[in-house]
C-alpha positions in Angstrom: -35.5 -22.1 174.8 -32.7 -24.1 173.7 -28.9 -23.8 174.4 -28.6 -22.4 170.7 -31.4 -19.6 171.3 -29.8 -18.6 174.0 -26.2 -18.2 172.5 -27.6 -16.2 169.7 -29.2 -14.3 172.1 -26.1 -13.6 174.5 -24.4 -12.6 172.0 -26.6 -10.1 169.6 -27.5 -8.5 173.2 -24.0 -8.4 174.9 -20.6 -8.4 172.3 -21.8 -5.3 171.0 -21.7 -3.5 174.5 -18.3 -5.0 174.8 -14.4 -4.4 173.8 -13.4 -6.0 170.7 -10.5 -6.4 173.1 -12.4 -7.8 175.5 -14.1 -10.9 173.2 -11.7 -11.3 171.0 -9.8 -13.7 172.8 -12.1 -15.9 173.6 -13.5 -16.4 169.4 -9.6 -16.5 168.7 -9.3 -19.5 171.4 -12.5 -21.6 169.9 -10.2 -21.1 166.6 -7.1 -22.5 168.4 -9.5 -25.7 169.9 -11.1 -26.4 166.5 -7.7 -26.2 164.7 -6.0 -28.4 167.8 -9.2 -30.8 166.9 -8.8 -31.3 163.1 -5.1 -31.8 163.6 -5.7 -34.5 166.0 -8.1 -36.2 163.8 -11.1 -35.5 165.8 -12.0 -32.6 164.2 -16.0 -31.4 164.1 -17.8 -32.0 160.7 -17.7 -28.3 159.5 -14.0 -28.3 160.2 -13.8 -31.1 158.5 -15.8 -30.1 155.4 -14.0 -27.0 155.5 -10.6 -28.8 155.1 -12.3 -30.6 152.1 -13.3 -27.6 150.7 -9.8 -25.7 150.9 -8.1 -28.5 149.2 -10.3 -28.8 146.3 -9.0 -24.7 146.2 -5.7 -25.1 146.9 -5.2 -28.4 144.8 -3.0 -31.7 145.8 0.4 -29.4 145.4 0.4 -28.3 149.2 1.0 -30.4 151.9 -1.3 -31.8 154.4 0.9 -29.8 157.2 0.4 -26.7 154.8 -3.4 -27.5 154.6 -3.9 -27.6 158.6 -2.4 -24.1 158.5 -5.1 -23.0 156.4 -7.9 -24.3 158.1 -6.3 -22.6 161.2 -6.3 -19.4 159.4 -9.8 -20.4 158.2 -11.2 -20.8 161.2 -9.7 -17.3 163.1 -10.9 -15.6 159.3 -14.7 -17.3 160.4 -14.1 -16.8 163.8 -13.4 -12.9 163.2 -16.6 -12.7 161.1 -19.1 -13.6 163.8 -17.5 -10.8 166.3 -17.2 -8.4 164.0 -21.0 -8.9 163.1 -22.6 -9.4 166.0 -20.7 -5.9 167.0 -22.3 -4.2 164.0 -25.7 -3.1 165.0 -24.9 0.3 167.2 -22.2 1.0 165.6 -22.3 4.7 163.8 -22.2 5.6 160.2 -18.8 6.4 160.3 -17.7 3.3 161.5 -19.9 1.1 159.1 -18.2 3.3 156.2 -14.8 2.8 157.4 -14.8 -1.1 158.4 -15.3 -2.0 154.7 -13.9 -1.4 151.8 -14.6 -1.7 147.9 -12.3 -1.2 145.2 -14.0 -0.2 142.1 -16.9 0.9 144.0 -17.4 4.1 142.1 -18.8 1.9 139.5 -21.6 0.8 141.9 -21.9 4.8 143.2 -22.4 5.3 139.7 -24.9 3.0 139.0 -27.3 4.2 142.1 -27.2 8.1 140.8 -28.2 6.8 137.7 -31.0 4.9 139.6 -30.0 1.8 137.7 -30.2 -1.3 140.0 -27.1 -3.9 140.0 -26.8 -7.1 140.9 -24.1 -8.6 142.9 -22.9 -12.3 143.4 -21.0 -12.5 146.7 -19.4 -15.7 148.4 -19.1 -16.6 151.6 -16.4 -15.2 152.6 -15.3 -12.4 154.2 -18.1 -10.0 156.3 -20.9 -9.6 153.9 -22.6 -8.2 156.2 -20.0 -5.3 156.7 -20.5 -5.3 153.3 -24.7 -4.7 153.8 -24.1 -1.9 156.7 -21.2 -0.2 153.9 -23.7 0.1 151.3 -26.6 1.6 153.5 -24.0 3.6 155.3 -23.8 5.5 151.9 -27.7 5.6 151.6 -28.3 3.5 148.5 -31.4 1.4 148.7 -30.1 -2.2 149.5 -32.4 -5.4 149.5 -31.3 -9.1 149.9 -33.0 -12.3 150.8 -32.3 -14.7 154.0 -32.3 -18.3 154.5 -34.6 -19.4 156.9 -32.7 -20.8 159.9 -34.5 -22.8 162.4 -35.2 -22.5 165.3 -37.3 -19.6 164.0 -36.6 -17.6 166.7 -33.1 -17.0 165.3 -33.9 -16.2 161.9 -35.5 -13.6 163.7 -32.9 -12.4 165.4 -30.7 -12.2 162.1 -33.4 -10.4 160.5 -34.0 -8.2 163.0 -29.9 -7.7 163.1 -29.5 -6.7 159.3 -32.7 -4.9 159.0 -31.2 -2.5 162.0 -28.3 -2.4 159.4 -30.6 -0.4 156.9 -30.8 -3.2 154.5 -34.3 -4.5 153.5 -34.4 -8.4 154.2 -37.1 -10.7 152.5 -37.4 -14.2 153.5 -36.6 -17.3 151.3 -39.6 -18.7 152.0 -42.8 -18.1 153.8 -43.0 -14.3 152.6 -45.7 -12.5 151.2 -45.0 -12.5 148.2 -42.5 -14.4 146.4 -39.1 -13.0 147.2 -38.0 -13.4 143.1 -40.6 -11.1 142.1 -39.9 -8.4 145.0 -36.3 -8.4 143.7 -36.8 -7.7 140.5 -39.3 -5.1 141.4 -36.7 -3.3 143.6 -34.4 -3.8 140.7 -36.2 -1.9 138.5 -36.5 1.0 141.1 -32.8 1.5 140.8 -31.9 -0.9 144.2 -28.8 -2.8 145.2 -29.1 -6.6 145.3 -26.3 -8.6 146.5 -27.0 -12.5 147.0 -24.9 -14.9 148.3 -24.1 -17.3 145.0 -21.4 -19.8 145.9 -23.8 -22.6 147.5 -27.2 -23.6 146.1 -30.2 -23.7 148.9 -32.7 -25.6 146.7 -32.9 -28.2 144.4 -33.2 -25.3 141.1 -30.0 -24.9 141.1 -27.5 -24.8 137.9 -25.1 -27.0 137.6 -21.2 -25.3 137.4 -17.7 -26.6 136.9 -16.0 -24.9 140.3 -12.4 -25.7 140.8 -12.6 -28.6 138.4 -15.2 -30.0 139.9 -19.0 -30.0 139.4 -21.5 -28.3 141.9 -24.7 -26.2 141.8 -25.2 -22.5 142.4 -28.4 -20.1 142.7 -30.0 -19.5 139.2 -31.1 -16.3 141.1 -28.4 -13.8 140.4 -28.6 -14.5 136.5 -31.8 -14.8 136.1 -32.6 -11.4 137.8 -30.2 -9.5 135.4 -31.0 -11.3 132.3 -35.1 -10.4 133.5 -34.1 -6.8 134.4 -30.7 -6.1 132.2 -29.7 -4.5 135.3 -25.8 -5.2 135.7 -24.1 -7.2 137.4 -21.0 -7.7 139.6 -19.4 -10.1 140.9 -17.6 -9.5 144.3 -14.7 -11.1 145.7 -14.0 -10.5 149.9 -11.3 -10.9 152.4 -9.6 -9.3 155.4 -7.3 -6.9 155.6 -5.7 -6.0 159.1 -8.2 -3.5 160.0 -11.2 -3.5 158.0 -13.2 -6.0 155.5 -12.5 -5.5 152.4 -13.8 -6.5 148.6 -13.2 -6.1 144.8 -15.8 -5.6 142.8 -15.6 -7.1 139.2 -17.6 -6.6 136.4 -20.2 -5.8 135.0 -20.0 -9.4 133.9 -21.2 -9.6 129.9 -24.8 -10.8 129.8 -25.6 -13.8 127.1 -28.0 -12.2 124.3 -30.7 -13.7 122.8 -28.7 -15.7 119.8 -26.9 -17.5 122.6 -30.0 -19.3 123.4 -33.1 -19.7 125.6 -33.4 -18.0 128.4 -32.3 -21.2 130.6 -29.5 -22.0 128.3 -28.2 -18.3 129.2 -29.0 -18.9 132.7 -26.4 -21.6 133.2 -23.7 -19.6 130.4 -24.1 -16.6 132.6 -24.1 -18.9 136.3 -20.9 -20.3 134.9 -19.9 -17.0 134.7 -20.2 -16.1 137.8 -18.4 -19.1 139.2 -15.3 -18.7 137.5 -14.6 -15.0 138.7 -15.8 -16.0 142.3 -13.2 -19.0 142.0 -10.6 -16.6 141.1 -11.4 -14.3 144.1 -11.3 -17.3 146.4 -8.4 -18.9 144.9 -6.7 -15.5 146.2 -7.7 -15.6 149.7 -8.9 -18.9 150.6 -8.5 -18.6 154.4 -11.3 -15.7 154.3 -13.8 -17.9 152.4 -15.7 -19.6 155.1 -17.7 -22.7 153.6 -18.0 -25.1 156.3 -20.7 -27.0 154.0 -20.3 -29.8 151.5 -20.5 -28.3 148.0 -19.4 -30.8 145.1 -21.7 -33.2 144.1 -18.5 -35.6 143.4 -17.4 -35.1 147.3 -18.6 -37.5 149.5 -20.4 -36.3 152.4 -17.9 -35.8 155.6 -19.6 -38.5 158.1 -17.9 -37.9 161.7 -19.0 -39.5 164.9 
C-alpha cells in the first residue's frame, strides 16, 4: 500500500469521527503552504494550472497581486471541499438536507413527481457531492458515473463513499454494461443524472469556445437529453458561509431536428452548456476548483 492509499484511507476512516473544529485547521494550513508556494514561484503544478485557469476567468484586467489572492481563496474553497466530503458519509438526513442548498430546486422536485428524469451539467466547483447526498436526502433516485482513479483501491474507496450517500455510481469504464446506455435507461425511469461537464475525460469530446478560448467538454450530458428529451439543467455551485450552495438554470432549450444532425446538435447544445457554466464560474471563481489544464491553446504547466 502506497503513501496515497493510505491517506485516502486515514481520512475516509477518521475526519468523519472528528470535529470539523478539530481538522479544519490543519486543511486551512496546507491552503496557506500552497498559496505561500505559488507566491514564491515554487508553486506545485496543480496550483500552478489552477492560477492559469483563474486568469483565463478573470481576464488580463486584475493584477497579478489580485490573482494570488484568488488562488488563495481557491485553494481554502478546494481545501474546504475535501473535509467537508470526507465528513459526509454518517452524517444524518437532516444534515445532508441542510448543508446544501438549490435555488430553483422546485423545478427539479417537480420534475421527479412527475417521474420525468433530468439531466444536470455541474462543474467542478463547489461540493457536488453535498450536492449527491442533498438529492438522495429528499429520496429521488440519483445516478452518476465515476472516473476511474488509480490506484484501484481508491476508486473503491470513492465509490464505496458516494454509494453510502444513496446515489447509484456506475463506472466510466470497466462496467458491465456500458455506463451511456444505463443512463439513459435510468433516465427514462424518471431518475436524476448529474455529470460533471466542464472537463472532457476522453478523446470524444466536443469542442467549445470557454472564456474565449477553445476546449473540449463531455458530449454526454447532450447527448442523453437529446436521446431521452428528458430536461436539462445546468448548475452553477459555490460556498456560502455555512452550507454549499447552487443555482439551478434551465431547462436549457434542446436543438430540434431542422437544426441538424444529431452530432451537429450535440456540439449546438454542448456550447450551450458551456456558456451558462461560464457565467456561473465567472461569479464565483474561487469556488471552482480545476487544478487541470483545460484549453487546448494553454500550454501545459511543466514544473520541476
Amino acid at each position: 500500500m502506497n503513501l496515497t492509499e493510505l491517506g485516502y484511507g486515514a481520512a475516509f476512516s477518521l475526519i468523519p469521527k472528528l470535529p470539523r473544529a478539530a481538522v479544519w485547521p490543519f486543511f486551512a494550513a496546507a491552503a496557506r503552504h500552497g498559496s505561500r508556494r505559488y507566491r514564491s514561484g515554487n508553486g506545485g503544478k496543480g496550483t500552478a494550472t489552477l492560477a492559469s485557469n483563474l486568469r483565463r476567468v478573470i481576464g488580463p484586467g486584475p493584477s497579478e497581486a489580485e490573482l494570488a489572492d484568488l488562488v488563495e481563496r481557491g485553494l481554502r474553497s478546494y481545501a474546504r471541499y475535501y473535509l467537508e466530503a470526507f465528513r459526509l458519509p454518517g452524517r444524518p438526513k437532516a444534515e445532508h438536507l441542510s448543508g446544501f442548498r438549490l435555488d430553483r430546486g422546485e423545478l427539479l422536485a417537480e420534475n421527479v413527481a412527475d417521474k420525468v428524469g433530468a439531466v444536470i451539467a455541474l462543474p467542478h466547483a463547489g461540493n457536488w457531492d453535498a450536492a449527491g447526498a442533498w438529492v438522495a436526502a429528499n429520496g429521488w433516485p440519483i445516478v452518476t458515473v465515476a472516473e476511474r482513479l488509480k490506484p484501484e483501491s481508491v476508486y473503491r474507496r470513492y465509490l464505496q463513499f458516494r454509494r453510502s450517500l444513496g446515489m447509484e455510481i456506475l463506472p466510466t469504464t470497466g462496467g458491465d454494461r456500458p455506463a451511456f446506455d444505463v443512463l439513459e435507461e435510468r433516465l427514462r425511469a424518471g431518475y436524476v443524472v448529474p455529470l460533471l461537464a466542464d472537463r472532457d475525460l476522453t478523446a470524444r469530446g466536443v469542442e467549445v469556445d470557454f472564456f474565449g478560448g477553445r476546449t473540449k467538454m463531455p458530449a454526454g450530458p447532450a447527448l442523453l437529453a437529446l436521446r431521452t428529451g428528458a430536461p436539462l439543467y445546468v448548475v452553477s455551485m459555490w460556498f456560502d458561509p455555512d452550507a454549499a450552495a447552487g443555482r439551478l438554470e434551465g431547462p436549457i432549450p434542446l436543438p430540434d431536428a431542422s437544426e441538424g444532425a444529431l452530432d451537429v446538435r450535440v456540439r449546438l447544445l454542448t456550447q450551450r452548456i458551456a456558456d451558462v457554466l461560464a457565467v456561473g464560474i465567472a461569479r464565483n471563481p474561487q469556488d471552482w476548483h480545476m487544478l487541470q489544464r483545460l484549453w487546448i491553446d494553454t500550454p501545459a504547466v511543466v514544473k520541476a
